[in-house]
C-alpha positions as CSV (number, residue, x, y, z in Angstrom):
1,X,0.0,0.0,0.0
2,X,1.2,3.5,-0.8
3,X,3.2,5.0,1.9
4,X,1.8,2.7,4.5
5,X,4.6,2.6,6.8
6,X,4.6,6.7,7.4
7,X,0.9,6.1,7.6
8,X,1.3,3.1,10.4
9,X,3.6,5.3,12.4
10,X,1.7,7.9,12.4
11,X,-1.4,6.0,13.6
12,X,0.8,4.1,16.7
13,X,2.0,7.6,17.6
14,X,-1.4,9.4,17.6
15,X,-2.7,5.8,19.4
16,X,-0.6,5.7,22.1
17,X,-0.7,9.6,23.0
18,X,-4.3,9.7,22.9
19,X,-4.3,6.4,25.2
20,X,-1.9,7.7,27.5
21,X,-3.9,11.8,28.0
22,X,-7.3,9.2,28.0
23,X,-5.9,7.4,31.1
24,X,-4.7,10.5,32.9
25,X,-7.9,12.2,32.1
26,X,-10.4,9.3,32.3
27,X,-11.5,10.1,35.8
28,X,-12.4,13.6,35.2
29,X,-14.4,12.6,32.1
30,X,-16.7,10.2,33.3
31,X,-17.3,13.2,36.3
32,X,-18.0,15.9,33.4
33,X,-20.3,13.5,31.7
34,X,-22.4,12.1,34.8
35,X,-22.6,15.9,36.3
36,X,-23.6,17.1,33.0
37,X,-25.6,14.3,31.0
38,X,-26.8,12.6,34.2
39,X,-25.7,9.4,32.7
40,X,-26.4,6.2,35.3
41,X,-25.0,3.5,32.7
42,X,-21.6,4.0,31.0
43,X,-19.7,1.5,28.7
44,X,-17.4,-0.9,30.5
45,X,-14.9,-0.9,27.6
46,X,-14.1,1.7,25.1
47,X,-12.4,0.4,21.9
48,X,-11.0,2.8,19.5
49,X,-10.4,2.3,15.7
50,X,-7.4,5.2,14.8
51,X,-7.8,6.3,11.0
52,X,-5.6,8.7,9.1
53,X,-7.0,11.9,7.6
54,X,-5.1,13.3,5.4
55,X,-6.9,16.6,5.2
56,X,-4.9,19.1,8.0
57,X,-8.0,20.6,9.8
58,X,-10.9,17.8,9.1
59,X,-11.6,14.9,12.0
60,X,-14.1,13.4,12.1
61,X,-15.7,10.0,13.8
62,X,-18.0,7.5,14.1
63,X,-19.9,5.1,16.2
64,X,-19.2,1.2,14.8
65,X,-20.5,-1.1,17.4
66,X,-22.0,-0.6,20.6
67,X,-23.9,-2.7,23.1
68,X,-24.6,-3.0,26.6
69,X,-21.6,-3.2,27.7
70,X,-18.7,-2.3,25.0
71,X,-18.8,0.7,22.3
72,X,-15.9,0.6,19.3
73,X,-15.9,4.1,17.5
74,X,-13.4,5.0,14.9
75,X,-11.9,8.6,14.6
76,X,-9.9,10.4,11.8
77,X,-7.1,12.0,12.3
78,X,-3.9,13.3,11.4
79,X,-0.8,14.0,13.4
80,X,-1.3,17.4,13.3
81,X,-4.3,17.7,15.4
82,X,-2.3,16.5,17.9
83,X,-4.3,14.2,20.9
84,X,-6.0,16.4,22.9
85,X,-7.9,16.8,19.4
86,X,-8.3,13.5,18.7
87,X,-9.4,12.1,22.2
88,X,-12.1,14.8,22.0
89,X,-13.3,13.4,18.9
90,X,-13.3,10.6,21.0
91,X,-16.0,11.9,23.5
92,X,-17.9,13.3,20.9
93,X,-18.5,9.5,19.7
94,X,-18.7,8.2,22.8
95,X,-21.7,11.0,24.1
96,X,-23.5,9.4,21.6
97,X,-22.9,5.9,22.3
98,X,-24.2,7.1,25.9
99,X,-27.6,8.5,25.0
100,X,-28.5,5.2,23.1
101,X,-27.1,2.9,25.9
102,X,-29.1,5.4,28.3
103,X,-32.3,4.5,26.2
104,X,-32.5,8.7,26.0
105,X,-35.0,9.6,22.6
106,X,-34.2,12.7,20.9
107,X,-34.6,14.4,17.4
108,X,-31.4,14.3,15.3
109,X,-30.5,17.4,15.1
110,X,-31.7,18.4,19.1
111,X,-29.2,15.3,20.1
112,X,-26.2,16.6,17.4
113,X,-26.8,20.5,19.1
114,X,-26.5,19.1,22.6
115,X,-23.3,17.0,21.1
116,X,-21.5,19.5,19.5
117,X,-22.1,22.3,21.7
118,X,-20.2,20.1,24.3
119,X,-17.4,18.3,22.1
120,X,-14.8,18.4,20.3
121,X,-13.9,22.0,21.3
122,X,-17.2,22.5,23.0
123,X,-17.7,23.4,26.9
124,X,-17.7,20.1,27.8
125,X,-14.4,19.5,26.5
126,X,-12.8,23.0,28.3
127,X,-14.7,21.5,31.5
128,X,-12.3,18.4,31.3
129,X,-9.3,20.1,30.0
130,X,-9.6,19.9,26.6
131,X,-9.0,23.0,25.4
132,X,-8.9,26.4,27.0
133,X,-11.5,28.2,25.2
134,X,-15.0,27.2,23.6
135,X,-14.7,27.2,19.9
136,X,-17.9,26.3,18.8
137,X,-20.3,28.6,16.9
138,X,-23.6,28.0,15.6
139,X,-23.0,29.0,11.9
140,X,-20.6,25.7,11.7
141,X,-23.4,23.4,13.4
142,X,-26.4,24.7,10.5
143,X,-25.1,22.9,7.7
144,X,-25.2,19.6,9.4
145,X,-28.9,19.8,10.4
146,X,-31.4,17.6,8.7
147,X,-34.3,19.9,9.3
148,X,-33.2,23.4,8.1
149,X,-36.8,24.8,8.2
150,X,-36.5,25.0,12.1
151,X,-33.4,26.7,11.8
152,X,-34.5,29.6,14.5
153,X,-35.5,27.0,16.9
154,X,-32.0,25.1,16.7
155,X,-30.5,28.6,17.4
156,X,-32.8,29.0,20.4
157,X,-31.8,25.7,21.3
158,X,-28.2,26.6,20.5
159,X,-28.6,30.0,22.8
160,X,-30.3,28.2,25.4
161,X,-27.0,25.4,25.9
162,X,-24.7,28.4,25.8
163,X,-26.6,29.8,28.8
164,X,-26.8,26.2,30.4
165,X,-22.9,25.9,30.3
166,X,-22.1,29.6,30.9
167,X,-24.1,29.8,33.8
168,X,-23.0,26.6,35.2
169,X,-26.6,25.4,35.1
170,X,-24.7,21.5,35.2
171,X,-24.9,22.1,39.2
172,X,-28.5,22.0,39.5
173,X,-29.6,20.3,36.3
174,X,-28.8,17.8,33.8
175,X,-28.4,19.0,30.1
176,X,-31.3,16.7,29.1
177,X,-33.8,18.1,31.4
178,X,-32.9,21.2,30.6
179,X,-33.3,20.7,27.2
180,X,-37.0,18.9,27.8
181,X,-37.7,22.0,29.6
182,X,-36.6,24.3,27.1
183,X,-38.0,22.8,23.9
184,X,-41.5,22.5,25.4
């Protein structure tokens, strides 16, 4: 294969920093998420597939497998992103393995808000230690919404989860809820 040994470097060398933050961090995460989300079931194993991504500032990831007690996503990534980036790619995934093993039911595009808004570079992720400052705005979450005719609600919704994080609302009341409360 074309240049697969770079490649396979690469890939150990992103693996193995990403494993190492995830184990000095792993503690604080599950905290983040149960304080915020309100999560009572959490995977027992987290398996994840490392992909190259050749294109400098894309990552991406994906769910493959979950089930009650396992969830394998796969991420792509590049060395440049560096594995802060890449483990909160990481979390992104894994928040959504979460609300299905948490049997929570919520519109796409409500569920990819909350998602975003949190990680990768989202409050959640400065929360854990992530990043320093929130880099999410609403003009990049639009285009990935399946409903664009209820754009002004999503960025009511988008306002409201700003104000939920900004005003540490996570003390008093789980994101969901205060979604459910929000959206009614």
């Amino acid at each position: 294969m074309y240049r697969w040994s770079e490649i396979e470097t690469i890939l150990i060398s992103i693996s193995e920093r990403i494993r190492t933050l995830y184990n000095g961090v792993r503690s604080r995460v599950v905290e983040c998420i149960e304080r915020v989300f309100g999560f009572e079931r959490f995977f027992t194993k987290l398996f994840v597939i490392h992909g190259f991504n050749p294109t400098p500032h894309a990552s991406y990831g994906s769910v493959l497998h979950l089930d009650d007690e396992d969830i394998v996503v796969a991420i792509y990534v590049s060395d440049a992103h560096g594995e802060k980036h890449a483990l909160d790619v990481v979390i992104h995934e894994l928040l959504h393995g979460l609300v299905r093993l948490n049997g929570v039911e919520l519109e796409h595009d409500v569920e990819e808000l909350i998602i975003d808004i949190s990680a990768p570079e989202g409050y959640l992720s400065k929360m854990i230690g992530l990043v320093n400052e929130v880099r999410v705005k609403l003009e990049d979450l639009l285009h990935a919404l399946q409903n664009p005719q209820r754009i002004e609600q999503y960025r009511q919704l988008f306002n409201s989860l700003v104000e939920y994080y900004e005003k540490r609302m996570y003390e008093r009341i789980n994101v969901l809820d205060w979604v459910s409360m929000r959206m009614r």
